[in-house]
Structure formats: structure tokens, C-alpha cells
C-alpha positions as CSV (number, residue, x, y, z in Angstrom):
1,X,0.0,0.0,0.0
2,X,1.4,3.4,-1.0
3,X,-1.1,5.6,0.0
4,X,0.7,7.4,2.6
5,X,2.9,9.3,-0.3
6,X,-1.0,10.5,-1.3
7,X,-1.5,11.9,1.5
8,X,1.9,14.0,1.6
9,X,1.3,15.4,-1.5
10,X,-2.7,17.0,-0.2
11,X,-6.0,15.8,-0.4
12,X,-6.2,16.2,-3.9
13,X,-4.1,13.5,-4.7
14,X,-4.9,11.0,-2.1
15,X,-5.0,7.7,-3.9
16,X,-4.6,4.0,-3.1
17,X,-2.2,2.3,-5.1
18,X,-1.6,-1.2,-5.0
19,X,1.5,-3.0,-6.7
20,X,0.5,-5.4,-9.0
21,X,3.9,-6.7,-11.0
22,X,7.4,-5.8,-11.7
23,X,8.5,-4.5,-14.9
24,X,11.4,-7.4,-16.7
25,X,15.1,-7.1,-15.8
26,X,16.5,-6.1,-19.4
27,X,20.1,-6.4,-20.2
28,X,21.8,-3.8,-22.2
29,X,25.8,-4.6,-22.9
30,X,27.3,-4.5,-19.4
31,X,24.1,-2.7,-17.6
32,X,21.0,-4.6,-16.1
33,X,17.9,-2.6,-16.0
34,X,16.7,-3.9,-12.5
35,X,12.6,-4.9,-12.2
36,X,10.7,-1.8,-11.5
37,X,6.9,-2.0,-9.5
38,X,3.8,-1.6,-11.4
39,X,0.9,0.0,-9.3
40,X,-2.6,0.1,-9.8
41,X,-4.7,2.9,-8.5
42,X,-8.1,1.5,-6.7
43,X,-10.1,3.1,-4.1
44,X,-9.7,6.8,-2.2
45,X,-8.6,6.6,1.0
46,X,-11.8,8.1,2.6
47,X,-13.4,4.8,1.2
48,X,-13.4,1.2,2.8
49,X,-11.0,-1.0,1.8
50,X,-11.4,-4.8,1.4
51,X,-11.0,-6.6,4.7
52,X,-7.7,-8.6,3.2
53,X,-6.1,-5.1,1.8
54,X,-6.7,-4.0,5.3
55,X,-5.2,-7.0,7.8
56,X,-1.9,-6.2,5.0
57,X,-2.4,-2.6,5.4
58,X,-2.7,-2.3,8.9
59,X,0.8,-2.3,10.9
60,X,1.6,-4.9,13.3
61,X,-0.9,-7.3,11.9
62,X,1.6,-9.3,9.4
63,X,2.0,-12.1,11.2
64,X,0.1,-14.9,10.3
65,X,-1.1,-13.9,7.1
66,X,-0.5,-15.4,3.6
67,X,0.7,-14.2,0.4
68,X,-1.8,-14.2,-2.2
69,X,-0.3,-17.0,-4.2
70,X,0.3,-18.8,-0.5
71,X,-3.4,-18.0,0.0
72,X,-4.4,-19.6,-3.4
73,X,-2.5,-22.7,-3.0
74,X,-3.6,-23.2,1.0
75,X,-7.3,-22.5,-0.3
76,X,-7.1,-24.8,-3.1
77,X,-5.5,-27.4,-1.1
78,X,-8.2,-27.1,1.9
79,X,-11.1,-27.6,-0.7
80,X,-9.4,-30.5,-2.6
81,X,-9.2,-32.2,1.1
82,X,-12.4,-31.6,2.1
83,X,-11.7,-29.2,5.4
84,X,-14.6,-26.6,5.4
85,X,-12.3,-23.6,6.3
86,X,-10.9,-20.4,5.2
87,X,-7.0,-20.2,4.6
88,X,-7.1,-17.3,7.6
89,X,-8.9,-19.2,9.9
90,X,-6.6,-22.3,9.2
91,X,-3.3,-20.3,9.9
92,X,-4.9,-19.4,13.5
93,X,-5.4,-22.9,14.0
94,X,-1.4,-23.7,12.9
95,X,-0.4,-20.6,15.2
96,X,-2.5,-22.5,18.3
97,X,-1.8,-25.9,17.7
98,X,2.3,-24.9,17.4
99,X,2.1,-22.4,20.9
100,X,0.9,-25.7,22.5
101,X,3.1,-27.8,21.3
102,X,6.0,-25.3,21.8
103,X,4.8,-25.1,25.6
104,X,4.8,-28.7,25.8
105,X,8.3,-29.1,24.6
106,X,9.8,-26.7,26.9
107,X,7.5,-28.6,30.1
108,X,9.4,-31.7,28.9
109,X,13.1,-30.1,28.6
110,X,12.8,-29.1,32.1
111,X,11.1,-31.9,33.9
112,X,14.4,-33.7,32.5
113,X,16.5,-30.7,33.9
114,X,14.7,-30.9,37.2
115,X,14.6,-34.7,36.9
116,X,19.0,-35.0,35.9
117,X,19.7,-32.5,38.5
118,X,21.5,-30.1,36.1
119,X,21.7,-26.9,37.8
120,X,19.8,-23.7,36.4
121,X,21.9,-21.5,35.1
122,X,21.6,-18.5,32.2
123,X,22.8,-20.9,29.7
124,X,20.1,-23.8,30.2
125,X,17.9,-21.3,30.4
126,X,18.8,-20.2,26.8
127,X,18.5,-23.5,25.6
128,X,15.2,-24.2,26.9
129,X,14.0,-21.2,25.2
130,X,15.9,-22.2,21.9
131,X,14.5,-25.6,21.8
132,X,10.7,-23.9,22.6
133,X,11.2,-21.1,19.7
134,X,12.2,-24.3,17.7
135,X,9.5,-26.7,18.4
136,X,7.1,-23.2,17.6
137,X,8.3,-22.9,14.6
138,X,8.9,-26.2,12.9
139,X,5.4,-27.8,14.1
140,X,4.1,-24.3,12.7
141,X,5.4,-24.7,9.3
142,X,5.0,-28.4,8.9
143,X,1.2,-27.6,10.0
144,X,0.8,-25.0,7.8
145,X,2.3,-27.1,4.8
146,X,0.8,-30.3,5.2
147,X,-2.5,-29.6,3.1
148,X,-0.4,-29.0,0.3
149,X,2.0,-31.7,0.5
150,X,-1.1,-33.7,1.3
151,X,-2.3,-32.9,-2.3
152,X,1.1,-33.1,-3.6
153,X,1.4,-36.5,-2.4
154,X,-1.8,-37.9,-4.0
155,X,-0.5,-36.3,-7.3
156,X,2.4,-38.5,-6.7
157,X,0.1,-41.5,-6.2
158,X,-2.2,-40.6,-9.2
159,X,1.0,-40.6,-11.0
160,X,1.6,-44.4,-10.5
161,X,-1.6,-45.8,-11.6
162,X,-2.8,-43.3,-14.6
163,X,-0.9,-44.6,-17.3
164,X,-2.1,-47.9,-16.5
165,X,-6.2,-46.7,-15.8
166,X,-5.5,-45.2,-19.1
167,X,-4.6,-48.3,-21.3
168,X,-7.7,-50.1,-19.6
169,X,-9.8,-47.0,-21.1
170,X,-8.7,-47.4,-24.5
171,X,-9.3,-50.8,-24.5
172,X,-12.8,-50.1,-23.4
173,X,-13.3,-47.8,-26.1
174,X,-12.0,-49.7,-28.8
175,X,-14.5,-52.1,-27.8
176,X,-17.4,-49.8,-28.7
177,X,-18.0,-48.0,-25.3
178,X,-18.0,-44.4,-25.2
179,X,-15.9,-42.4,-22.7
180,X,-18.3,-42.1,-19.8
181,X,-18.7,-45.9,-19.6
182,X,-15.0,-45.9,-20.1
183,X,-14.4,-43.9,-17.3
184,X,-16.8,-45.7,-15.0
185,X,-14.3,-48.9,-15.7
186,X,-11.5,-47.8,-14.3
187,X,-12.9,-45.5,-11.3
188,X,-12.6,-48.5,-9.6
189,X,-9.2,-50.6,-8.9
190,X,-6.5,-48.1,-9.9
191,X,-6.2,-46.7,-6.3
192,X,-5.9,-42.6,-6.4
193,X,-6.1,-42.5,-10.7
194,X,-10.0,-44.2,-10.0
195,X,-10.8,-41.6,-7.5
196,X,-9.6,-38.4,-9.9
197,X,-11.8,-40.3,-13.1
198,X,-15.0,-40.8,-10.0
199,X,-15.1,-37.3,-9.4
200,X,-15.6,-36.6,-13.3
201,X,-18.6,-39.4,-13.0
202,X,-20.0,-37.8,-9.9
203,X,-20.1,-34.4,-11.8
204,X,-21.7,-35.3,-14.9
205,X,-24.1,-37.3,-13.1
206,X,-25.0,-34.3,-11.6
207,X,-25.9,-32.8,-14.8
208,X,-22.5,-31.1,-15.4
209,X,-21.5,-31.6,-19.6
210,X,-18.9,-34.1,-20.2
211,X,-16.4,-31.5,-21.0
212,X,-16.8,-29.4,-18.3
213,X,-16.9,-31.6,-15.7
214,X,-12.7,-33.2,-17.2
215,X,-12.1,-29.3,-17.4
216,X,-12.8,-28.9,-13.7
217,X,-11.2,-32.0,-12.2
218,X,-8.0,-31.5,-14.6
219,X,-7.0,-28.1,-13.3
220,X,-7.5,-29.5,-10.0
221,X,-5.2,-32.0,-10.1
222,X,-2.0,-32.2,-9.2
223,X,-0.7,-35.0,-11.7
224,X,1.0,-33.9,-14.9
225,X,-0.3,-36.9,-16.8
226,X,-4.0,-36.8,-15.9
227,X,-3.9,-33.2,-16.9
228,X,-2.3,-34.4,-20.3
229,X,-4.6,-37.0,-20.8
230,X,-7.5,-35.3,-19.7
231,X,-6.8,-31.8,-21.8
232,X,-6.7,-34.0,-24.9
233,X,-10.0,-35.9,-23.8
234,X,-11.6,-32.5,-23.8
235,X,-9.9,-31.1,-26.8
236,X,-11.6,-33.9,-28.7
237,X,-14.7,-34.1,-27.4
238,X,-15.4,-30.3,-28.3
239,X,-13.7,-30.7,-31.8
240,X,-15.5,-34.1,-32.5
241,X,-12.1,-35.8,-33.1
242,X,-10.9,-39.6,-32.0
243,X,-10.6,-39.3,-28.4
244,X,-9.6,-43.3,-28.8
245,X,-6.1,-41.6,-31.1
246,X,-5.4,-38.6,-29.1
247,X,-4.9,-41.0,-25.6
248,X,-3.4,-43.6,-26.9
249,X,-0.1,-40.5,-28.3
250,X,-0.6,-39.3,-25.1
251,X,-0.1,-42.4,-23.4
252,X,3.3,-43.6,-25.7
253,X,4.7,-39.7,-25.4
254,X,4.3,-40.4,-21.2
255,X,5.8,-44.0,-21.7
256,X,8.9,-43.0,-23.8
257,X,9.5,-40.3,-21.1
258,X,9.3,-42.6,-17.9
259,X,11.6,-44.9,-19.5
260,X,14.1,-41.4,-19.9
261,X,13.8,-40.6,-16.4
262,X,14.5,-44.2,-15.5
263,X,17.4,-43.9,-17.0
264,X,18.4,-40.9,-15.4
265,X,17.5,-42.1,-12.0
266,X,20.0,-44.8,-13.0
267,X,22.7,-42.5,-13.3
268,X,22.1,-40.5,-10.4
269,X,22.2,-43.6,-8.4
270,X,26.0,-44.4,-9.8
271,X,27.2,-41.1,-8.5
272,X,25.4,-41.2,-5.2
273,X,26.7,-44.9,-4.5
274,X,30.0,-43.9,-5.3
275,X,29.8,-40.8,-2.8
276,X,28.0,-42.5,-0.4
277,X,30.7,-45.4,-0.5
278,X,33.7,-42.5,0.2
279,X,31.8,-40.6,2.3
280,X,29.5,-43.1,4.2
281,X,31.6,-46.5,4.7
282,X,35.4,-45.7,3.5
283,X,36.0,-42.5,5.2
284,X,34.6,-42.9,8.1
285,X,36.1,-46.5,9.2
286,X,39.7,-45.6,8.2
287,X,39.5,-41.9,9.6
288,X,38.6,-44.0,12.8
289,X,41.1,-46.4,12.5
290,X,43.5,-43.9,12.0
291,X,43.0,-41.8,14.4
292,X,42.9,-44.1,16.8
293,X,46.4,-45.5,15.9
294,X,47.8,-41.8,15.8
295,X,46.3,-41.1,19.1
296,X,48.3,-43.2,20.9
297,X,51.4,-41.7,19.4
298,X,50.7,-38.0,19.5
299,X,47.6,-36.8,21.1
300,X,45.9,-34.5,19.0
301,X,43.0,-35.5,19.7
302,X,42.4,-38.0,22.5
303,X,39.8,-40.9,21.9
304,X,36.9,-40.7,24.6
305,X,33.8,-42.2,24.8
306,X,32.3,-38.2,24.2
307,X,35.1,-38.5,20.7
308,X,33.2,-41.8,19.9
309,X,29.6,-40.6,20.2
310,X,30.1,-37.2,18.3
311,X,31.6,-39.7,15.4
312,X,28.6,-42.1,15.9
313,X,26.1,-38.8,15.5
314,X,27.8,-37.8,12.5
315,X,27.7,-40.9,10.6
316,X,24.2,-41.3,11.6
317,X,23.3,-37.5,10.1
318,X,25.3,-38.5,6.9
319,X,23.4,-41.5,6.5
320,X,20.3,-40.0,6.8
321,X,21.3,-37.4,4.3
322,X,21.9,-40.1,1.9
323,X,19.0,-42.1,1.8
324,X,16.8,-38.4,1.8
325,X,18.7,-37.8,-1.2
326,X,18.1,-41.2,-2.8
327,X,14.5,-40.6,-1.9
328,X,13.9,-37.1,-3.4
329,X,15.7,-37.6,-6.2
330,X,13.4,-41.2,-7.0
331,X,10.8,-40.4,-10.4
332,X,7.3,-39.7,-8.8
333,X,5.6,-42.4,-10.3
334,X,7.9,-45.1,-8.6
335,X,7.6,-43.5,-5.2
């Protein structure tokens, strides 16, 4: 909100602007034209604003709010799941659920620091209060984010069992059933693909046209292939071409490019196997080893039992990094 700079210049001039976009970095020889903002004049400030331009407006109220695209995405994500609530209203449940949790972390911390005996001091204090802020804000963030990796996650599960639902449609259409019927076969037994093809069937028995109703459900969903197929469903429906043709390219142009990113999952595992050899089994034994052995001739660094346990936490943490980056890096539709 810039209306502030209205008000500077007299009552004449006192406007609301609003930035909308940013102008393109442009590049000119050895200069870069940095992104400028675009603003949009809307209401005076004598009128009411909407309540969403005012909770951004209004100072000290920025916490717990949502950028727009956040907003979309949360709101989108809430309807797909079936929670009857505004994206505002679910923050404010995050922000509760997290200060209890937060609370009950640092009740814990120092039940165990009344229960060990460890004296109070300033600098267990500090901890207590770090590991509090902590809990807040992680449980916060994974609260907030779960409805969309919810969502995310059943576009990941759609993704395993489209390509085959898909097949079993053409099939049924070659035999002489039309795409409704077709659809109706495989909204059963393909595990997350059936439920995306049932709510097109629940729609259109509702009275919703055929096109509409793979229209609504494909921008809804959050599988790439689905979309595909689904786009080229309605193409051909309002066009009056094959439908039967336009799946089955669809289907071979998704198949060719699995079998690509098969191949490239390959590779990526030959390079991770080969770092997680050096950095997860060779280096960690022999820098053991080793250090042991020098230890006893120059102490550098003595061998304790604390020496041991900081090694044993470190190999643990790089194991875990490894297999989290064999897993993210896996094709979604072998997940």
C-alpha cells in the first residue's frame, strides 16, 4: 500500500495504489535494468477498503497472514481435502496448535533438567528457550504445509496408476463404449487415478456436460499426466475428433518419457553410490582407525567415549542425508 505518499502530497491526490507486477530485468551490454513496480490505482482513502487489503495494510498485523499465491494454493488445497475452512482461519489454527506444542516441549526439557539434577543457570535457560522457539516454529510450518503436500502426495500416487487406468480406457473404447462408460471402468481398482476419473462421474451425473466436468477436475489436479490426458479428452470431445487416437499418443509420449527418467535415476544412483561409498563407509572407518592408531602416538586429539559418540552422531546425520537424497531424487511415479 502506498497511500501514505497520497496523503503528503494534499488531499487532492490521495489515492490508493496497490503493486501489482514488476516490470522485466532487461540487459543492455554491461548494464542490467533492475525490475521496477507496477501499481494500480483502486479506491480513495476516505473509502473502505477490502478486509484482506486492510489485515496487509494495517501495521503490526503481518504475522500470520499469507501471500496471495500462499493464500491460493492453501485454499485450493483445503477444498481439494475436504476441510470446510478459510485459509485465515486455518493459519490461526497452525499458530495455536504450534504455541501448545511449543509449551509442551519446553514442560518436557525441564522436567528432564529438574529430573538430571542439572543446575539452572543463564545458559540452560537459553537452551530451553531455543529448543521452545524451535518446536514453535517447525510444528508451525509443517502444519501449515501439510495440506499442500497432502495434495502433492496424492498427485504423486495418481501418477503411479494413470498410465495404466489409461490403457484399460482405451481398451474399453476400442470395444465400442463411449468415454463415460470408459471412465466408469477404471474409477474402480486403480487406487488414487480411479478416485480423480470418479469425481468426473459424480459431476456429470450431476448434470455437469462431459467437457466441463474433465475441465474442472484436470486443473484441479495435481498429476502432470492426468492433466495431459484429460486436456486432450476435452480437446476432442469439443472438436469431434478420435478421443480413442489422441490417448493412446498421449499415453506412448508419457511412456517414452518414464523410460528417460528411468534412466536418469539410474545414473544418479552411480554417483550417489559412489559418494555414499567414500563418504558413508570408506572415510569414516579408516578416519577411525587412523585416528585411533595416531592417538596413541601424538595426542591430537584423544579418543573418549564423548570423541566416539560425536563420530557415531555424524555418521548417523550422513546416513540420513543419503538415503533423503536417494529418496527425493526417485521419479514420482515409482515413489
Amino acid at each position: 500500500m502506498d497511500w501514505v505518499d497520497g496523503l503528503r502530497l494534499g488531499n487532492k491526490k490521495r489515492i490508493d495504489r496497490q503493486i501489482v507486477g514488476f516490470t522485466k530485468a532487461r540487459k543492455i551490454l554491461f548494464f542490467t535494468i533492475k525490475p521496477k513496480p507496477i501499481y494500480k490505482e483502486t479506491e480513495p482513502v476516505g473509502k473502505s477498503l477490502p478486509a484482506a487489503q486492510q489485515n496487509a495494510a494495517a501495521p503490526g498485523k503481518g504475522f500470520g497472514t499469507l501471500a496471495s499465491s500462499a493464500r491460493a494454493e492453501l485454499a485450493a488445497s483445503l477444498i481439494e481435502m475436504g476441510m470446510r475452512v478459510s485459509p485465515e482461519a486455518y493459519v490461526g489454527q497452525c499458530v495455536r496448535k504450534a504455541e501448545i506444542i511449543a509449551i509442551a516441549a519446553v514442560i518436557a526439557v525441564g522436567l528432564v533438567v529438574f529430573a538430571g539434577g542439572i543446575p539452572v543457570t543463564g545458559l540452560v535457560l537459553l537452551l530451553i528457550v531455543l529448543i521452545g522457539m524451535a518446536a514453535y516454529f517447525s510444528s508451525y510450518q509443517a502444519l501449515l504445509s501439510y495440506p499442500v503436500n497432502k495434495i502433492r502426495a496424492m498427485g504423486k500416487d495418481v501418477e503411479k496408476d494413470i498410465l495404466f487406468a489409461a490403457r484399460d480406457m482405451i481398451v474399453s473404447m476400442r470395444s465400442g463404449l463411449p468415454l463415460f462408460n470408459a471412465m466408469v471402468t477404471v474409477s474402480t481398482g486403480y487406487g488414487a487415478a480411479s478416485t480423480e476419473f470418479k469425481k468426473i462421474i459424480d459431476r456429470v451425473q450431476l448434470g455437469m456436460p462431459m467437457e466441463q466436468a474433465v475441465d474442472e477436475v484436470s486443473a484441479k489436479s495435481q498429476s502432470k499426466t492426468f492433466k495431459r490426458l484429460m486436456l486432450q479428452a476435452s480437446t476432442s470431445i469439443r472438436v469431434g475428433a478420435d478421443i480413442i487416437t489422441a490417448i493412446q499418443e498421449v499415453v506412448s509420449d508419457v511412456s517414452q518419457e518414464r523410460v528417460i527418467e528411468l534412466r536418469r535415476y539410474g545414473q544418479k544412483l552411480n554417483a550417489i553410490a559412489m559418494f555414499y561409498m567414500l563418504f558413508g563407509v570408506i572415510f569414516p572407518s579408516m578416519g577411525l582407525a587412523v585416528a585411533s592408531i595416531m592417538s596413541s602416538f601424538i595426542s591430537i586429539i584423544p579418543i573418549t567415549n564423548t570423541t566416539l559418540l560425536f563420530a557415531a552422531a555424524g555418521i548417523i546425520v550422513l546416513q540420513v542425508v543419503f538415503l533423503n537424497l536417494v529418496t527425493s531424487s526417485r521419479p514420482a511415479f515409482t515413489t
